[in-house]
C-alpha positions as CSV (number, residue, x, y, z in Angstrom):
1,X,-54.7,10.2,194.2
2,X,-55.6,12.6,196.6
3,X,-53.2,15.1,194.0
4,X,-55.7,14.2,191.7
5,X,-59.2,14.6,193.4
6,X,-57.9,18.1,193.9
7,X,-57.0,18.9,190.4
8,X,-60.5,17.5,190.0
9,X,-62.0,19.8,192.2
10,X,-60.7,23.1,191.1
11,X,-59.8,21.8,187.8
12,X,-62.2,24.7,185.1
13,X,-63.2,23.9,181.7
14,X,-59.7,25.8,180.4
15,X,-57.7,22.7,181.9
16,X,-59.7,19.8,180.4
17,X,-61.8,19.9,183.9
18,X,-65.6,20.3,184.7
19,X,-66.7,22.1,187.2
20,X,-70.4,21.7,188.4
21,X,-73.3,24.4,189.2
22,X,-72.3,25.4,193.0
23,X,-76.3,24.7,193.6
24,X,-76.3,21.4,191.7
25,X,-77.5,18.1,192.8
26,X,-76.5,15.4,190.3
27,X,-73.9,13.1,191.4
28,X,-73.4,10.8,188.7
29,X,-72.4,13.5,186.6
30,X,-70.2,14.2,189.4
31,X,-68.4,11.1,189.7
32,X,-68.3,10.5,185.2
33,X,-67.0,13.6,185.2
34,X,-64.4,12.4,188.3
35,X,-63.0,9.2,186.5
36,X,-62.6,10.4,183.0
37,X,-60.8,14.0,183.7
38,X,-63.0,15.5,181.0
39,X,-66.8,15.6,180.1
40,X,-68.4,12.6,179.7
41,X,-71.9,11.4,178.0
42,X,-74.3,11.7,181.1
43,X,-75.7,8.8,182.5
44,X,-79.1,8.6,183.5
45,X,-79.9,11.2,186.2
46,X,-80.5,9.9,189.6
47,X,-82.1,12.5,192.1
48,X,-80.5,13.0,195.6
49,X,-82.5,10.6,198.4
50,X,-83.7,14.3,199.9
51,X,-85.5,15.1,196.4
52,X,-88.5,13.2,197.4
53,X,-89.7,15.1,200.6
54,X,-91.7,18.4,200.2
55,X,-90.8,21.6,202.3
56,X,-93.5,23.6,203.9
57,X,-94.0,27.0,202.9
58,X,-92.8,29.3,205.4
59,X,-94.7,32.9,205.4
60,X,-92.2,35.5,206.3
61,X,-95.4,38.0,207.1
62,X,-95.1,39.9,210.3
63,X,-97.4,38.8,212.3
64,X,-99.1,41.0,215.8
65,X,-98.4,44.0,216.5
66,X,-94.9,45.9,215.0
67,X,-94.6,49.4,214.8
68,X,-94.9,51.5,211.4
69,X,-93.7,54.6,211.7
70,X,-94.0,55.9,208.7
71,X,-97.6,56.0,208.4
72,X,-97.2,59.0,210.9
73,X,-95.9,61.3,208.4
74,X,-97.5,63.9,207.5
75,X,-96.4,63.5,203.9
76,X,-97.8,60.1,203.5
77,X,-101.0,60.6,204.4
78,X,-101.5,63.7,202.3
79,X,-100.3,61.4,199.3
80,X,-102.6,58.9,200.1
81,X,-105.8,61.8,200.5
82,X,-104.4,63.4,197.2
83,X,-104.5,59.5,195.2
84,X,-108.3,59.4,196.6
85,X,-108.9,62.9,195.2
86,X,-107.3,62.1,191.9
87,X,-108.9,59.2,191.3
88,X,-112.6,60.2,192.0
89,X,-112.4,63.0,190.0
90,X,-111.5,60.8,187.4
91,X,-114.9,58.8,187.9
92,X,-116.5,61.8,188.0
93,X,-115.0,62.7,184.9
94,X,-115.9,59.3,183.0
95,X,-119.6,59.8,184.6
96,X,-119.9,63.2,183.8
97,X,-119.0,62.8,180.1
98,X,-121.2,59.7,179.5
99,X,-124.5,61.7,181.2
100,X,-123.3,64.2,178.6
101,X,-122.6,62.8,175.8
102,X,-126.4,60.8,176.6
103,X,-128.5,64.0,177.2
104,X,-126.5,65.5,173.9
105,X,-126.9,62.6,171.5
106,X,-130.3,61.9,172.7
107,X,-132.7,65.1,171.2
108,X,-130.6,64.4,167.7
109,X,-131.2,60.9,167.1
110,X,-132.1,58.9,164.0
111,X,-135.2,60.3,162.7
112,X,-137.3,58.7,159.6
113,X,-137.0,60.3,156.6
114,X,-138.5,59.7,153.1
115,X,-136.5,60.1,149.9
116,X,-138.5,62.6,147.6
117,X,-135.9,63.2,144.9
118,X,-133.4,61.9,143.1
119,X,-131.6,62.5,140.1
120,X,-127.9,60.9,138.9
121,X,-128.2,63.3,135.9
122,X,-127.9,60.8,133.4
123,X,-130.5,63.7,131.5
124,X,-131.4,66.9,132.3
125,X,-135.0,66.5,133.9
126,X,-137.0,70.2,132.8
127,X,-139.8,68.8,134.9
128,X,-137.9,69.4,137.6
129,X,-134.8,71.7,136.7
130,X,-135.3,75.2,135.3
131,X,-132.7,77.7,134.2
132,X,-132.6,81.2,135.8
133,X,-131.3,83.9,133.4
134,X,-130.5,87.3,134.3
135,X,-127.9,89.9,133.9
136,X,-127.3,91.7,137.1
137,X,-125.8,88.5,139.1
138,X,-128.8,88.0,141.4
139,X,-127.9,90.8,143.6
140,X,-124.2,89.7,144.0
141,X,-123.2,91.9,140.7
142,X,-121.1,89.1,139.7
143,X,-119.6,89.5,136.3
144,X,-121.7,86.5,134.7
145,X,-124.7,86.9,132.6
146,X,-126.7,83.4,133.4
147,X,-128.0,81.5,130.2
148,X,-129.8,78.6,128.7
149,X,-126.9,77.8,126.7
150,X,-125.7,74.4,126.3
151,X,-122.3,75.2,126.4
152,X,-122.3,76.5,130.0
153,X,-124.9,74.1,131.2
154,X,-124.8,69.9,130.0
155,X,-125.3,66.9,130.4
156,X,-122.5,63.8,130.4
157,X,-121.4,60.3,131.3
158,X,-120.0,62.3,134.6
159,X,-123.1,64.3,135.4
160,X,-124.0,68.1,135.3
161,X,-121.8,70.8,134.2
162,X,-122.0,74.3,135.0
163,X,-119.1,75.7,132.9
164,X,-118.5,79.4,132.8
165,X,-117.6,80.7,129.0
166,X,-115.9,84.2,127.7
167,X,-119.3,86.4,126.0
168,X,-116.7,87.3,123.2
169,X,-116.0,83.2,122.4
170,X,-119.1,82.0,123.0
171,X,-121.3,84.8,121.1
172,X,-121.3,87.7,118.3
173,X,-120.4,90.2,120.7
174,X,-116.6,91.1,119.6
175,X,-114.3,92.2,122.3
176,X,-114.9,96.0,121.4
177,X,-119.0,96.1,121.7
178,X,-118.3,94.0,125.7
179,X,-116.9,98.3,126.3
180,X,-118.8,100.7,124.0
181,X,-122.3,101.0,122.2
182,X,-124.2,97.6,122.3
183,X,-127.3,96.9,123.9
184,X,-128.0,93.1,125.8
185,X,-132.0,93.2,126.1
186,X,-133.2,89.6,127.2
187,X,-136.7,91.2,128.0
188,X,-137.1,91.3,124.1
189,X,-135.8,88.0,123.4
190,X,-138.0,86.8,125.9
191,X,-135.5,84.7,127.6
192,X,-135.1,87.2,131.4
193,X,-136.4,84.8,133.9
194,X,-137.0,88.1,135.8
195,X,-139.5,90.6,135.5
196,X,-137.2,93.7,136.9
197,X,-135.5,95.9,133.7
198,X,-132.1,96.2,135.5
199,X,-131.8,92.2,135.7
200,X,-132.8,91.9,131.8
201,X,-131.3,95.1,130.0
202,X,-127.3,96.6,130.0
203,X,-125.9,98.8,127.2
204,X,-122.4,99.3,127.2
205,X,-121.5,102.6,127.5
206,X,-117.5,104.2,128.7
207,X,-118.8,107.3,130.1
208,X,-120.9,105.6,132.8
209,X,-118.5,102.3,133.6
210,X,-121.6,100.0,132.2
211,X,-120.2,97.1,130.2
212,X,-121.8,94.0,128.9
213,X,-121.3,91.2,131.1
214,X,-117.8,89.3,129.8
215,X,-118.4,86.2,131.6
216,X,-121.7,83.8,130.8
217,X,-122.5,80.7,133.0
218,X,-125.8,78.8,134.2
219,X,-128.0,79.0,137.4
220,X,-130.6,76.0,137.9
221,X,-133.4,75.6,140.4
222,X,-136.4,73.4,141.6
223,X,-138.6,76.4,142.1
224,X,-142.1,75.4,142.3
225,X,-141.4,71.7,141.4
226,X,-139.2,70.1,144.5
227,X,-138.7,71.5,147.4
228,X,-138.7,70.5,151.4
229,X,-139.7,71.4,154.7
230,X,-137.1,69.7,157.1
231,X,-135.5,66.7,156.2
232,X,-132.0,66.1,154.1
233,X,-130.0,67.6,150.9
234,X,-127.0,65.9,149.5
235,X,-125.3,66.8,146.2
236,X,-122.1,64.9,145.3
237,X,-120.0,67.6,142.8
238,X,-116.8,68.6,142.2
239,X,-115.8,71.7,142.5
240,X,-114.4,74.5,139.7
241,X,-111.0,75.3,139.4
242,X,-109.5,78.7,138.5
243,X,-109.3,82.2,140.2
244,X,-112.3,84.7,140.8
245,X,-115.0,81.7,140.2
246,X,-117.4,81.2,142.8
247,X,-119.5,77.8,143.0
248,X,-123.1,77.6,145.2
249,X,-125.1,75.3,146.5
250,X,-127.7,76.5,147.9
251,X,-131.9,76.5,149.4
252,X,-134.1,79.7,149.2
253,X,-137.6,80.1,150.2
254,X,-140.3,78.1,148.0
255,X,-142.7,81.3,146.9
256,X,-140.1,83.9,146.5
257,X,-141.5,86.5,144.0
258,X,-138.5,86.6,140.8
259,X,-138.9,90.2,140.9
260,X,-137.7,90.6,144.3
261,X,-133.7,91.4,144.7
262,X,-133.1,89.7,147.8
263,X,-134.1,86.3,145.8
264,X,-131.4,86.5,144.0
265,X,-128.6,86.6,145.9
266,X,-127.7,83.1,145.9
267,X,-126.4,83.3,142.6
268,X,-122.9,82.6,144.1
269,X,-121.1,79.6,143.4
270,X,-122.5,77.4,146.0
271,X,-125.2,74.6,146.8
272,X,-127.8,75.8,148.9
273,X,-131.6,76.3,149.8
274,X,-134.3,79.1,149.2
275,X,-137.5,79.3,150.8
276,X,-140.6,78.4,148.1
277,X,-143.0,80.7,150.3
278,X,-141.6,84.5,151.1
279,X,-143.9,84.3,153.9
280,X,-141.6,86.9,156.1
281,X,-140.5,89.3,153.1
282,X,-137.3,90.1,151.1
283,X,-134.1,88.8,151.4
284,X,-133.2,87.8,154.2
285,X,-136.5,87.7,156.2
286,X,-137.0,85.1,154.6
287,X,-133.9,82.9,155.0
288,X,-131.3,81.3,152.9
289,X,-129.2,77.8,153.7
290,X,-125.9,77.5,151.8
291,X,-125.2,74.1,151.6
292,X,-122.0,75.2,150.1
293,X,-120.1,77.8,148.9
294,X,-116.7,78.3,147.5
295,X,-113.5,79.9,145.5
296,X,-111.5,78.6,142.7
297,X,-108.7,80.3,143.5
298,X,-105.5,78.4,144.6
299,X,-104.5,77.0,148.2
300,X,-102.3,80.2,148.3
301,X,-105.8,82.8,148.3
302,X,-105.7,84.0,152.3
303,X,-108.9,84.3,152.4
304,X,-109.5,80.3,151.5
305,X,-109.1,79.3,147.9
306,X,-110.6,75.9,146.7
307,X,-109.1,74.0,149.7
308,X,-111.7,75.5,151.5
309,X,-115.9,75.6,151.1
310,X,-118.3,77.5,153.6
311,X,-122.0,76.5,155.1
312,X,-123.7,79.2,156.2
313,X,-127.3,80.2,157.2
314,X,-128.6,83.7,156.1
315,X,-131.3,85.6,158.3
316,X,-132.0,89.2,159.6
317,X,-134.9,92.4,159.2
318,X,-132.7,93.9,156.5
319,X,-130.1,93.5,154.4
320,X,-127.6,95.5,156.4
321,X,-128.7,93.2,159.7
322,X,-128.0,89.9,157.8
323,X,-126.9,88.0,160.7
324,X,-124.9,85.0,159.1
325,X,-121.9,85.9,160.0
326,X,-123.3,84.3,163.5
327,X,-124.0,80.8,161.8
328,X,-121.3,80.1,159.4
329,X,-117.9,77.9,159.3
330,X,-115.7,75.9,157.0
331,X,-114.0,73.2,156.2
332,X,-110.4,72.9,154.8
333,X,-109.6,69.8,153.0
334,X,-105.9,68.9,154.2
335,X,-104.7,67.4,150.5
336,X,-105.2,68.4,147.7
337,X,-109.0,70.9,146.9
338,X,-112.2,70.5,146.3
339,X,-111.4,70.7,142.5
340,X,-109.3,67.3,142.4
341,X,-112.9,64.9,142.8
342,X,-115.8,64.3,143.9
343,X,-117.6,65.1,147.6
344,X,-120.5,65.2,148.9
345,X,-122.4,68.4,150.6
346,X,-124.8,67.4,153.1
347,X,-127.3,69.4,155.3
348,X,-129.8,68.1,157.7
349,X,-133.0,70.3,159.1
350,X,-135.1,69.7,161.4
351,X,-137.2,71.9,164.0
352,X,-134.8,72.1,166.4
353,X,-131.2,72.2,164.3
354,X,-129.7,72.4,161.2
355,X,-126.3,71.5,160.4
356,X,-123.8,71.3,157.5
357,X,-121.5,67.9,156.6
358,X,-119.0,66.9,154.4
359,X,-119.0,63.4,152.8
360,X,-120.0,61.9,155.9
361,X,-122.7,63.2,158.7
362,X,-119.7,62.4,160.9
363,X,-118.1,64.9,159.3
364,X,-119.8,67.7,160.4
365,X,-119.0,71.1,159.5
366,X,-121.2,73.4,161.3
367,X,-124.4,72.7,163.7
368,X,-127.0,75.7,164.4
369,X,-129.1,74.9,167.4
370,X,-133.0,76.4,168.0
371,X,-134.2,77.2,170.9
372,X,-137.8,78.1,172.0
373,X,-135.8,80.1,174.4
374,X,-133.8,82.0,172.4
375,X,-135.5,82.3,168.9
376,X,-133.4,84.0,166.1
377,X,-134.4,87.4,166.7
378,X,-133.1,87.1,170.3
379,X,-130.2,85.3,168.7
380,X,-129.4,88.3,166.6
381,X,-129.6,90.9,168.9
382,X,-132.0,92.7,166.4
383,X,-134.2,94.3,169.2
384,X,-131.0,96.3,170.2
385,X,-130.4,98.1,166.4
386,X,-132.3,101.2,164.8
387,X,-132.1,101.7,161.1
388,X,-133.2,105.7,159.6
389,X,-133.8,106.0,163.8
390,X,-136.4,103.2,163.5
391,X,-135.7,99.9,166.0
392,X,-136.0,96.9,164.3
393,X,-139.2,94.8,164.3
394,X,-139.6,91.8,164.1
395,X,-140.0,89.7,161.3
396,X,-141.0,86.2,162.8
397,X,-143.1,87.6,165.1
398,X,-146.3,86.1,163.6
399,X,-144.6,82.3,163.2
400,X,-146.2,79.3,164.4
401,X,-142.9,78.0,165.1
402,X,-142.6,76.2,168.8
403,X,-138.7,75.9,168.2
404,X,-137.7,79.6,167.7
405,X,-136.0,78.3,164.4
406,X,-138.2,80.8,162.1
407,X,-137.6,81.8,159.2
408,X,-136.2,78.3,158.8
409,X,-139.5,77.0,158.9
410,X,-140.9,77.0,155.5
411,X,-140.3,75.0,152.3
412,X,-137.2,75.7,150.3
413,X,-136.1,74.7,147.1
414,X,-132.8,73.9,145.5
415,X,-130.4,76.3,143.5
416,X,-127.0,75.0,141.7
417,X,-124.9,77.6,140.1
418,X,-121.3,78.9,139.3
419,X,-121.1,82.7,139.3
420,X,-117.5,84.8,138.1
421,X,-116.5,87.8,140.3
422,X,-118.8,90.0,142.8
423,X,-119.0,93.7,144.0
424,X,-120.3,92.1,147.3
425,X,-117.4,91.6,149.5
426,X,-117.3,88.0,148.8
427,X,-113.8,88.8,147.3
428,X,-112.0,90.8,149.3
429,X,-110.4,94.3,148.1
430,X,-106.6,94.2,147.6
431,X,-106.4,90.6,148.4
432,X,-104.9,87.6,146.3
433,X,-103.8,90.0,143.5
434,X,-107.8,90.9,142.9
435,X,-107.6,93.5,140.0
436,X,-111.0,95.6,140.5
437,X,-112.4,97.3,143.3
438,X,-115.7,96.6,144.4
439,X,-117.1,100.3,144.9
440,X,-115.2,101.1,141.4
441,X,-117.9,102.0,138.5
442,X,-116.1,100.0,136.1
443,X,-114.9,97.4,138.4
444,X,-116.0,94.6,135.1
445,X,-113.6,96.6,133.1
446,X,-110.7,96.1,135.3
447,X,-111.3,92.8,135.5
448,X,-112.0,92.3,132.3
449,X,-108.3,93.6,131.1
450,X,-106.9,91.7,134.0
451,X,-107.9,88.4,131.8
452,X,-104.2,87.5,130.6
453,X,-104.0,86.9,134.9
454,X,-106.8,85.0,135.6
455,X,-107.7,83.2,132.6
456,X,-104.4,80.9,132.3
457,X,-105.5,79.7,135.5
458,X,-108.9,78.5,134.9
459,X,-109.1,74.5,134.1
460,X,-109.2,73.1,131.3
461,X,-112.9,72.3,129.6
462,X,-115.2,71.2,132.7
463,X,-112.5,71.0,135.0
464,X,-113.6,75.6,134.8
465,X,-116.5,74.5,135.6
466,X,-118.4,72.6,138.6
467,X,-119.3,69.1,138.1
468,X,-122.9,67.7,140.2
469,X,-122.5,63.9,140.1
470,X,-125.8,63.2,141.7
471,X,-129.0,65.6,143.8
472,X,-131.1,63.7,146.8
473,X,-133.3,65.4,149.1
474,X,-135.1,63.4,151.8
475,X,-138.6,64.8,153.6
476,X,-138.4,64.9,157.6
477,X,-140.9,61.7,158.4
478,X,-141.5,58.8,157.5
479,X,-143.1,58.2,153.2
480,X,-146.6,58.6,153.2
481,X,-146.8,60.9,156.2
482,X,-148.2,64.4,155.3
483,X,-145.1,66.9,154.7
């Protein structure tokens, strides 16, 4: 027996025995276990006759005084300073940026505004859109001559196209009178929208590098029939695809004279703003918004094809002091271009900013901040520059503006257009494969008989051209307050 009990009690589960937990407590799986010499069905458990009592928790704290040496090093307690340091500079951190982000937010919240216009162009409304022809590419010298002509200006089920259109497919002029010994007058037709002979008339002629424009597109505006001062622009379009076209959106002021030069230099492809009132002079006293601007060239252009589109305020005393190159940025669309469907260019104007979005005011491209301050002249520098040994004076100096944000005070109206080309700059020399120069006299010529390059990679149909699926322009205020 006792030979037994032993077997029992070193016996492991490899020789038919059971062995319990070290720890365990249950004797009557013990003792089954015992008589049978192999696992057994349990019986019901029966706890120890200790089980029932409860043991007192015993703290194992130290209790009076004990020595702690450690906290006498030096290291320790610089750890401990260091932790404080980090930590409140992170509250200051989380403090700082919401007093911040408050006193930012704050002068740039919601405002009321009134929608004055909208069109989904399910017509072409010529109570409120007019077409703008001229020759001479509104001061750019773009390659375009601007028409009424339904094929580069029309109505669909997707909206407004503006579709540029060869001169020698679209009219009688052959290939051969574009170079040599034909005479464009749109003063005599009566269909110049400008009163200045160099926008109206061209002859073609080799000897002096004048050629008729090759290239014939649209330019619309809400001259002297919608226009805002402050408030919001958004035109949902799609942009043209294909290299050397530029697309514009853009604002000028409300009263510019037609006859004036500096008018018309947002004849570029993009969506912007011109001031109604020329209440500080020729382009660009009086100011210019581009709500957008672009390329149709490919991702591959360096200097940003149609992945890319450009907001961009235009102000200065002259010409040559055209300060935008201080308040302009732009957006690059990660997949895909601007060609492949529709967005929406947004600008928003106030008194005290102006900035640029994309699709979303979240999205915001560029933001242009006035200052009573720091008004624009001060902005510019301009006091500093001399033109012909003469400083410059300023423009604004007569504005009632309280904001420093003159000339971008005024009432501007709306411009769409789609332009081919420029001697401006806007395509940089040697660049992209560009086949003219811009200071050449018969830069149209060169790019003319570049067209087996260029024209394979204009779209198809519209997809040349740039597509406006929809126009709204919201007053600053509240509907039914004075403008």
């Amino acid at each position: 027996m006792q030979e037994k009990a032993d077997s029992r009690e070193t016996g492991g589960i490899g020789s038919g025995g059971f062995t319990p937990h070290p720890r365990a407590r249950f004797s009557g799986i013990s003792a089954s276990v015992a008589s049978s010499g192999r696992p057994s069905s349990p019986s019901p458990l029966r706890l120890s006759s200790d089980d029932g009592r409860k043991r007192k928790f015993r703290s194992y704290r130290l209790r009076g005084e004990y020595d702690r040496p450690w906290l006498a090093d030096p290291a320790v307690r610089k750890t401990r300073w260091n932790n404080l340091i980090v930590r409140g500079f992170i509250l200051l951190g989380f403090i700082g940026s919401a007093v911040i982000g408050f006193f930012t937010v704050l002068p740039y919240r919601d405002e009321p505004y009134c929608l004055v216009y909208e069109d989904r162009f399910d017509r072409l409304d010529s109570d409120v859109w007019a077409h703008e022809v001229q020759l001479d590419g509104f001061g750019t010298a773009s390659f375009d001559w601007t028409t009424t002509d339904a094929k580069n200006s029309y109505v669909d089920a997707q909206g407004l196209h503006i579709v540029p259109t060869l001169t020698n497919e679209t009219t009688s002029i052959t290939g051969d009178q574009l170079f040599a010994n034909y005479t464009l007058d749109l003063l005599h037709d009566g269909s110049c929208t400008s009163r200045r002979n160099e926008s109206c008339i061209v002859r073609s002629d080799p000897k002096k590098g004048a050629m008729i424009p090759p290239i014939r597109s649209a330019r619309l505006s809400t001259k002297g029939r919608k226009s805002i001062r402050y408030g919001k622009v958004e035109v949902v379009a799609k942009l043209p695809k294909g290299d050397w076209i530029w697309p514009a959106i853009c604002t000028l002021p409300f009263s510019a004279p037609m006859n004036h030069v500096w008018l018309t230099i947002c004849s570029r492809p993009i969506s912007g703003m011109m001031p109604e009132d020329s209440a500080y002079g020729p382009w660009p006293r009086s100011g210019e918004i581009d709500i957008m601007e672009a390329r149709g060239n490919t991702r591959n252009y360096s200097e940003g094809g149609r992945n890319y589109y450009y907001g961009t305020l235009h102000w200065g005393p002259t010409t040559e002091t055209n300060a935008y190159w201080r308040t302009t940025n732009a957006k690059k669309i990660r997949r895909g271009d601007y060609s492949s469907g529709l967005h929406t260019f947004g600008v928003q104007w106030n008194p005290r900013y102006i900035y640029f979005y994309i699709d979303s005011r979240v999205h915001q491209i560029q933001f242009v901040d006035f200052r009573r301050d720091r008004p624009l002249y001060d902005l510019g520098r301009f006091a500093q520059m001399a033109e012909n040994q003469t400083l410059l004076a300023n423009p604004w100096a007569l504005s009632n503006s309280t904001t420093g944000n003159a000339p971008f005070d005024q009432r501007f109206y709306l411009i769409l257009s789609v332009a081919v080309g420029s001697r401006n700059g806007w395509f940089l020399d040697h660049v992209g494969g560009k086949p003219w120069i811009d200071a050449a006299t018969n830069a149209q010529w060169t790019f003319w008989s570049a067209a087996n390059d260029w024209l394979p990679t204009w779209g198809q149909g519209d997809e040349r051209g740039m597509t406006v699926r929809s126009v709204k322009m919201w007053q600053l205020g509240a509907c039914g307050q004075p403008a």
